[in-house]
C-alpha positions in Angstrom: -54.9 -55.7 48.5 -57.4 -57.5 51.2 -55.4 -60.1 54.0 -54.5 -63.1 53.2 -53.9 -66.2 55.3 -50.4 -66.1 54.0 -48.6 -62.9 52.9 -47.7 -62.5 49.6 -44.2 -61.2 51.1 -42.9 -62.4 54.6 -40.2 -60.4 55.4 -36.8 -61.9 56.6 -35.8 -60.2 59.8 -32.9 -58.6 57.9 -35.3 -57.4 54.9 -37.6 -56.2 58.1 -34.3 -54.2 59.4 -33.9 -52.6 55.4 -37.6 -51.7 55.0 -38.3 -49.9 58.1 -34.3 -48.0 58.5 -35.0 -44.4 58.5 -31.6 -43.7 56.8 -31.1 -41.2 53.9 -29.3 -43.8 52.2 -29.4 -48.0 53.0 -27.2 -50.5 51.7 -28.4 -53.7 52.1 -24.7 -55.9 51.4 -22.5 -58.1 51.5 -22.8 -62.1 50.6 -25.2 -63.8 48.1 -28.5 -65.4 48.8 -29.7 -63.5 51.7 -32.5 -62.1 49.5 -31.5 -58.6 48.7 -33.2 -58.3 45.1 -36.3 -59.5 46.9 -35.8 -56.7 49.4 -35.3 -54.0 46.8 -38.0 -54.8 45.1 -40.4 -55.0 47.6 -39.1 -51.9 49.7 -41.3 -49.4 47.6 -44.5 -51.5 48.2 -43.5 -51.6 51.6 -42.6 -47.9 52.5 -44.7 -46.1 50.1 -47.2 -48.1 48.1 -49.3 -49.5 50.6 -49.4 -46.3 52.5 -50.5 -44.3 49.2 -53.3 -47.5 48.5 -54.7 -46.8 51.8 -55.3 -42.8 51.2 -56.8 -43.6 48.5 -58.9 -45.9 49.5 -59.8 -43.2 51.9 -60.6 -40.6 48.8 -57.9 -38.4 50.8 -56.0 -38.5 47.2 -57.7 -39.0 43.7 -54.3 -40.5 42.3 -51.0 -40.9 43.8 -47.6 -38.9 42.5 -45.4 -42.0 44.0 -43.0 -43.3 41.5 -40.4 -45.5 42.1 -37.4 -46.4 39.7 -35.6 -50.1 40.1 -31.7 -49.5 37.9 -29.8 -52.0 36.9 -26.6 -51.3 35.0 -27.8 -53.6 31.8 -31.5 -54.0 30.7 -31.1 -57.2 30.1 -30.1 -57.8 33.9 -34.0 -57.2 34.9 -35.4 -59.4 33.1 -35.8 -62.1 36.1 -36.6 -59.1 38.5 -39.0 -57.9 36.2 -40.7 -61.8 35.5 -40.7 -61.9 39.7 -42.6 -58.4 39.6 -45.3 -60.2 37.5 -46.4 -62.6 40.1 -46.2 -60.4 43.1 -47.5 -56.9 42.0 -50.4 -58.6 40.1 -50.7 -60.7 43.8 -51.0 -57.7 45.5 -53.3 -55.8 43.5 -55.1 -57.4 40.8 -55.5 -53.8 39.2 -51.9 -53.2 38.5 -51.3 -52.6 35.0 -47.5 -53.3 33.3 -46.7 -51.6 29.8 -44.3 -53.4 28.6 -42.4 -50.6 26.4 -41.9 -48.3 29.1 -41.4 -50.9 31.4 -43.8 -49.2 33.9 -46.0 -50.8 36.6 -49.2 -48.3 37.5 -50.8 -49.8 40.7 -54.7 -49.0 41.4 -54.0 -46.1 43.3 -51.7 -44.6 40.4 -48.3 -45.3 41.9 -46.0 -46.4 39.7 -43.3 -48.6 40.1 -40.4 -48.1 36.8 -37.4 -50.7 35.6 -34.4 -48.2 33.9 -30.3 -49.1 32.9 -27.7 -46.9 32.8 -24.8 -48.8 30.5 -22.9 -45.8 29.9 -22.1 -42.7 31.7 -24.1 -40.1 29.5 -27.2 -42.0 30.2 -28.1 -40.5 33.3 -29.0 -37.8 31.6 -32.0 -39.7 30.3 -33.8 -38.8 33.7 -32.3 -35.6 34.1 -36.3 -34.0 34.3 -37.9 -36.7 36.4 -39.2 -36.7 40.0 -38.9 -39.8 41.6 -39.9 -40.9 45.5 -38.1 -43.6 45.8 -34.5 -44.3 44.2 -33.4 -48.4 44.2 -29.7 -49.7 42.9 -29.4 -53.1 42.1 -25.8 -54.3 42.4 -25.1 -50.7 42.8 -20.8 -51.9 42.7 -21.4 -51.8 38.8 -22.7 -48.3 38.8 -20.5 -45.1 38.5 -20.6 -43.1 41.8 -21.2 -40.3 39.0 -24.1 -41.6 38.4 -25.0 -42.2 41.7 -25.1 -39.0 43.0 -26.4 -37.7 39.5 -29.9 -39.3 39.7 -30.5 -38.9 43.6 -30.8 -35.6 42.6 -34.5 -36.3 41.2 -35.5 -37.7 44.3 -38.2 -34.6 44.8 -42.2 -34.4 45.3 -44.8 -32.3 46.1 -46.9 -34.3 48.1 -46.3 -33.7 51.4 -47.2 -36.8 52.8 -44.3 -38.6 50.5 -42.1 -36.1 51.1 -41.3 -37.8 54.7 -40.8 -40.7 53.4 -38.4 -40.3 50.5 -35.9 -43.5 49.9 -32.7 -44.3 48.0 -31.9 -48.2 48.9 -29.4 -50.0 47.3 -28.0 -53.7 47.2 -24.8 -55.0 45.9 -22.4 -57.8 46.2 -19.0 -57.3 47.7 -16.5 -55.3 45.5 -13.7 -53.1 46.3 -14.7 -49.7 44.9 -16.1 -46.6 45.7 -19.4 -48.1 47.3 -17.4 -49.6 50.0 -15.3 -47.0 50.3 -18.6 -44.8 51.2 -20.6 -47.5 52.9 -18.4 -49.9 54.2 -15.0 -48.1 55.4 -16.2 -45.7 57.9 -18.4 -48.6 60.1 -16.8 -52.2 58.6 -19.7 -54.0 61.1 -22.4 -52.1 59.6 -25.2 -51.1 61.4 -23.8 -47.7 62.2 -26.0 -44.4 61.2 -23.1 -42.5 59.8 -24.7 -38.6 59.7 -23.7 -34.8 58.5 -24.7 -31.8 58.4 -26.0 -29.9 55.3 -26.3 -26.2 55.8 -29.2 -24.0 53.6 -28.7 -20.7 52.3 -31.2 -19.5 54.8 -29.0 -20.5 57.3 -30.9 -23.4 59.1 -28.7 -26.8 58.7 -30.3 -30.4 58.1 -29.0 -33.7 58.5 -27.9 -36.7 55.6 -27.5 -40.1 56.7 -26.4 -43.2 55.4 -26.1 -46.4 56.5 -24.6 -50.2 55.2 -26.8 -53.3 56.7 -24.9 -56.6 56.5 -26.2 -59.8 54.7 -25.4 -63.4 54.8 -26.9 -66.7 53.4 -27.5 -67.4 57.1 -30.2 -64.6 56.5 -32.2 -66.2 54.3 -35.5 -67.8 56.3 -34.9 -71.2 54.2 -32.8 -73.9 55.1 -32.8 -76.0 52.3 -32.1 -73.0 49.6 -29.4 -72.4 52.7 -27.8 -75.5 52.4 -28.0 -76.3 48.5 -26.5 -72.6 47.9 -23.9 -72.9 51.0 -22.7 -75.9 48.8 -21.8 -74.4 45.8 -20.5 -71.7 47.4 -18.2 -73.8 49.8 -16.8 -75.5 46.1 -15.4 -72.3 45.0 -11.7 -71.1 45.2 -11.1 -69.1 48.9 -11.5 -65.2 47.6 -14.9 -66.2 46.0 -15.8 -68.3 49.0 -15.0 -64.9 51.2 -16.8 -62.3 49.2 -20.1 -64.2 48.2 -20.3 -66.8 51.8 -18.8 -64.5 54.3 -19.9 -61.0 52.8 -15.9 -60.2 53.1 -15.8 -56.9 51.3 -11.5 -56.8 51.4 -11.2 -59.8 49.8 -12.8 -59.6 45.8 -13.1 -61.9 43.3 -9.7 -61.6 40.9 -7.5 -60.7 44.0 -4.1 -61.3 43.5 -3.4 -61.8 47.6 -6.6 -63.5 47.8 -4.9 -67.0 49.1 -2.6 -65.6 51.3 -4.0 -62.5 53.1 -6.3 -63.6 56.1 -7.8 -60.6 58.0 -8.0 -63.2 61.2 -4.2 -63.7 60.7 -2.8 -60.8 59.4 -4.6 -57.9 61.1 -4.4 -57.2 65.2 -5.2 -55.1 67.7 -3.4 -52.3 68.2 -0.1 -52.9 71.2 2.4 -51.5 72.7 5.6 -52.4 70.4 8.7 -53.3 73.0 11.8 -51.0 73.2 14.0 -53.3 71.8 12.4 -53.7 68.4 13.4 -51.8 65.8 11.5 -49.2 64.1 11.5 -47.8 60.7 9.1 -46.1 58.0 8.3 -46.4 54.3 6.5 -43.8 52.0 4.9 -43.6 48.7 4.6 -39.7 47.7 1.8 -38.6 46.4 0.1 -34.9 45.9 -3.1 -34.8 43.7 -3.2 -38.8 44.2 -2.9 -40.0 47.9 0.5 -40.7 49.3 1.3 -42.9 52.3 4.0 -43.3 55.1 3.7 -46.6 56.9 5.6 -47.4 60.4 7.2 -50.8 60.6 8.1 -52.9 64.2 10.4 -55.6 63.3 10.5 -58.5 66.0 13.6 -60.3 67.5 12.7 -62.6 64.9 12.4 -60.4 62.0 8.5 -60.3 61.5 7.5 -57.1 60.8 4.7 -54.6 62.7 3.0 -52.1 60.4 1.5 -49.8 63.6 1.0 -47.1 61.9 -0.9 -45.3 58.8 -0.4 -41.8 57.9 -2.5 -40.3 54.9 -1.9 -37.2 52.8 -3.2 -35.6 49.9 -2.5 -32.1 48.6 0.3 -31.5 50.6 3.7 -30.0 49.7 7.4 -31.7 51.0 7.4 -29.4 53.7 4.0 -29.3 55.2 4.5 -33.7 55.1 7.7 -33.4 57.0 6.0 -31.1 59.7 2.7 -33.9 60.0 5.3 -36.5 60.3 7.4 -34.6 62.8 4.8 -33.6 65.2 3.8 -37.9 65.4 6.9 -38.8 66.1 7.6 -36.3 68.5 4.1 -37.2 70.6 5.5 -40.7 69.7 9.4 -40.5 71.2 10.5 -41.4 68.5 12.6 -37.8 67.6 16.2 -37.4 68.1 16.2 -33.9 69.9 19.9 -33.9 70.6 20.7 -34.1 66.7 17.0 -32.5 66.1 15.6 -35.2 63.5 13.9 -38.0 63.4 14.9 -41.1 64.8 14.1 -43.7 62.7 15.0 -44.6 59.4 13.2 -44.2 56.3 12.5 -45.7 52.6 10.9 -44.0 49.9 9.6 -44.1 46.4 12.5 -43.0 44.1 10.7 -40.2 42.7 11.2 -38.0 45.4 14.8 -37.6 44.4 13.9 -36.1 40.6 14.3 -32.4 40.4 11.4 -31.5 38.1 12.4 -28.1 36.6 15.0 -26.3 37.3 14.0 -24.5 40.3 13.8 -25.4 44.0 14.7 -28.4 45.9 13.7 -31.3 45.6 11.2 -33.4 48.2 13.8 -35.1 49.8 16.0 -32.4 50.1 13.0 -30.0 51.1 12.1 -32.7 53.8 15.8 -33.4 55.3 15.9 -30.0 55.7 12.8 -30.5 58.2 15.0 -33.3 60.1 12.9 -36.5 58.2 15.5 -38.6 56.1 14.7 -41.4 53.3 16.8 -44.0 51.4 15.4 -45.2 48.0 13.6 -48.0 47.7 14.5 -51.0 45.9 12.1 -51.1 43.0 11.6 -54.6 41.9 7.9 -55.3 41.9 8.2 -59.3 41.3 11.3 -59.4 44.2 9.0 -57.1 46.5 5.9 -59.0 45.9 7.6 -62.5 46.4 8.7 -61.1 49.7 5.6 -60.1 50.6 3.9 -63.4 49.8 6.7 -65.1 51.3 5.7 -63.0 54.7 2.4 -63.6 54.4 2.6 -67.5 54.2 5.5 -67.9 56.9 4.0 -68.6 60.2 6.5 -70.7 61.8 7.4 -67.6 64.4 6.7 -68.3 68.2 3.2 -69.5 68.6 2.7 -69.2 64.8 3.4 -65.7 64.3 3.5 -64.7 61.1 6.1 -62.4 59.5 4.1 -59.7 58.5 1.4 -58.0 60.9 -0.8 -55.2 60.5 -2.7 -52.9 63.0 -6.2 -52.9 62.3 -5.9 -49.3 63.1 -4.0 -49.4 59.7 -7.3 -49.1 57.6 -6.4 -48.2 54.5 -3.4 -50.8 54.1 -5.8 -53.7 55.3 -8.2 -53.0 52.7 -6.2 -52.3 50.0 -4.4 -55.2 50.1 -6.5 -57.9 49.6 -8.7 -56.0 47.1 -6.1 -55.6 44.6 -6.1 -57.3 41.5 -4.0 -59.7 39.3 -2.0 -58.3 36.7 -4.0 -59.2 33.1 -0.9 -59.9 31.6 1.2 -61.4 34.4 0.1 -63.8 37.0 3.1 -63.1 39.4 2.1 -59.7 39.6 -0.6 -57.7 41.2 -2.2 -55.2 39.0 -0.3 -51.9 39.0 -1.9 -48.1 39.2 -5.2 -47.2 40.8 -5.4 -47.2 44.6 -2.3 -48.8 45.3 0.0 -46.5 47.5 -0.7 -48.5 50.3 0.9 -51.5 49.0 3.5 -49.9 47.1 4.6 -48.5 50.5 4.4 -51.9 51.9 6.3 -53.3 49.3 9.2 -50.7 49.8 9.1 -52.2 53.4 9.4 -55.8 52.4 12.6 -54.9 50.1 14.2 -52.9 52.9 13.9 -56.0 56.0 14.0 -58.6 53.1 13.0 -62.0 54.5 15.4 -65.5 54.5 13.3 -67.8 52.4 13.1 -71.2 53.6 14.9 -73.4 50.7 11.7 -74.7 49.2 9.9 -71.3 49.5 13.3 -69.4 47.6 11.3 -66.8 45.0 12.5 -67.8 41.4 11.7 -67.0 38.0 9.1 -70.0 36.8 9.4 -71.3 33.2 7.9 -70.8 30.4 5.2 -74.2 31.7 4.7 -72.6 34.7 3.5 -69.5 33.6 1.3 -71.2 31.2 -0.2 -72.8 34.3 -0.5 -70.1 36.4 -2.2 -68.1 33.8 -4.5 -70.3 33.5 -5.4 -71.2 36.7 -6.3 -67.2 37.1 -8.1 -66.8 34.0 -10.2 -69.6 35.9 -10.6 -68.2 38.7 -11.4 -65.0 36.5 -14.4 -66.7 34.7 -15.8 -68.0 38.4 -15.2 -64.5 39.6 -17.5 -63.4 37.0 -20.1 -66.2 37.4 -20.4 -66.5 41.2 -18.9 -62.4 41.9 -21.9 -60.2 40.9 -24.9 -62.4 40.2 -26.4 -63.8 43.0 -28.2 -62.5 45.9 
């Protein structure tokens, strides 16, 4: 543990930034090669180790209760986290003692630093009785949030000392699930101490935090590792080039509208839309699973504006009708002479069933309220050719392109881009899940249906074709899976 004339462990400035945040719970994220394992692994010798060493050094403790855990989804995914542990903690304190069955590193002091998986769901209850001081997720996009929360919950201690300087760190790899939806959504730049407020039963209140730190290559202290990786890298296809280069969490390995959505392009600042355009909406119901009505501008040249995004879950026909009623009032966009809305509407045909024998249905409950819907033309390869026929054409004034998006829209912009491919059709994207938002976008594409140019027309391909296509994404597939989760 004495000085050396060069440190074991040199920091980055961004590994700096993970080991000293005071956060509840870090993510360090985002592209590969930045040196996030390196950071996790060191973060308990940094925040907790050395700090334990030196009290006992001091005799102020006889051994230290410190124990870190290091999970990875698969065992066999430590094994070149646990080879790197072997030079450095055996570096750092020639004391340290590894047991290779429980996979358990005792440091001089007694702190112990521990390597666990969780491959299935069940096995988090493998540490239901342990006390841990610091918590670290490696890759922590492959874990269930489940388990997530589950073994936080044995982040605990007695020693008072650790006890203000509990951690639970994480790293991961851009993927569209729930970790970005947690870490990412709320403050896309990062950097942002997102807090609430827990209230005791005594009736004192304390305060969570959580906060995402951005990674790049351009992180990483060592130009030539820099360069050699920003090579590979730059040779992949553009959605694995995003996600592993740029640390672009909306655009995921496998994504269907990977080539065609650019955030740059296709997502603006909010402006004032112009009297003359006209305006319309689009909604895809939902009630226990989110449902969606997106507002559409469409230019003098037919591109369309989506400028607005309104959410709802676990509300009836007519509670909906009254959210969207009070917006477009505030907006002007409600006819008070014939009292209803305005503008035009298209919806998911469901909303038309009568489900039981009793009571209207949703868009009779909702016409009623003065907000009136057409059903949408459902015809998932038409509606997705006119979307990627929007998304390519550019040709407007100035290069406009024929589909826009507010980045106020939030959920739309990152849905789109992170959804999949269809396993058993490359034309499609995949269908179910989180998809609401680009159902409801879809509906809009169908109802203002673009004029391809001739050699854009949408067709069938042939039976070749397909063959090709479905190739060329099981390719990208397999470099997904190479170059998507593994390096850091």
């Amino acid at each position: 543990m004495s000085a050396a004339a060069k440190p074991i462990y040199d920091p980055a400035p961004v590994q700096q930034e993970f080991h000293v945040c005071p956060a509840t719970e870090i993510l360090l994220g985002g592209a590969a090669g930045p040196g996030k394992s390196l950071a996790l692994l060191m973060d308990p010798i940094q925040t907790q180790m050395i700090y334990e060493h030196d009290r006992w050094k001091r005799g102020e403790i006889s051994q230290s209760v410190g124990w870190a855990i290091h999970f990875r989804r698969e065992f066999p995914r430590l094994e070149q986290t646990i080879e790197r542990s072997q030079r450095l903690f055996r570096a750092i304190d020639p004391g340290a003692r590894y047991d290779s069955q429980r996979h358990l590193w005792t440091f001089s002091c007694g702190y112990k630093v521990q390597f666990g998986h969780m491959k299935d769901l069940d096995d988090r209850f493998n540490y239901i009785s342990n006390e841990y001081t610091h918590i670290a997720w490696d890759e922590l996009c492959e874990f269930d949030q489940e388990m997530y929360q589950y073994v936080n919950t044995r982040l605990r201690t007695s020693d008072h000392f650790l006890q203000k300087r509990l951690r639970i760190v994480a790293a991961t790899n851009p993927t569209g699930n729930w970790v970005r939806d947690y870490f990412v959504l709320p403050a896309r730049q990062g950097r942002k101490l997102l807090t609430r407020t827990i209230k005791m039963d005594d009736g004192t209140t304390e305060t969570r935090s959580r906060i995402f730190i951005p990674a790049t290559l351009k992180d990483n202290p060592d130009p030539e590792f820099r360069r050699t990786y920003e090579i590979e890298l730059q040779d992949k296809p553009s959605h694995i080039r995003q996600a592993l280069l740029h640390g672009n969490w909306f655009v995921v390995a496998g994504a269907f509208f990977a080539e065609e959505y650019n955030a740059e392009v296709h997502e603006v600042e909010p402006f004032k839309i112009p009297s003359g355009w006209t305006k319309f909406r689009a909604m895809d119901w939902g009630y226990k699973s989110p449902g969606v009505v997106l507002y559409f501008a469409v230019d003098t040249d037919n591109n369309l504006v989506c400028y607005r995004e309104v959410n709802f879950k676990g509300l009836d026909a007519s509670q909906v009708a009254t959210k969207l009623r009070d917006i477009e009032e505030a907006a002007g966009e409600w006819d008070y002479r014939k009292d209803c809305s305005a503008l035009a509407g298209v919806a998911d045909t469901q909303i038309w069933e009568r489900r039981g024998t009793l009571g209207p249905t949703i868009f009779e409950t909702m016409s009623n309220e003065g907000i009136f819907w057409q059903p949408a033309t459902k015809n998932r390869l038409a509606s997705v050719q006119q979307l990627l026929l929007r998304l390519k054409d550019r040709s407007g004034e100035q290069g406009t392109p024929a589909i826009r998006f507010f980045k106020t829209c939030k959920k739309t912009t990152s849905t789109i881009p992170a959804i999949g491919t269809d396993r058993n059709e490359p034309e499609l994207p995949a269908d179910g899940g989180d998809d609401h938002w680009l159902d409801a976008v879809l509906y809009a594409c169908m109802y203002r249906a673009a004029t391809p140019k001739s050699d854009e027309a949408p067709r069938r391909r042939n039976r070749d074709e397909l063959e090709e296509a479905r190739e060329k994404r099981r390719q990208r597939q397999r470099a997904g899976g190479r170059f998507g989760y593994g390096g850091h």
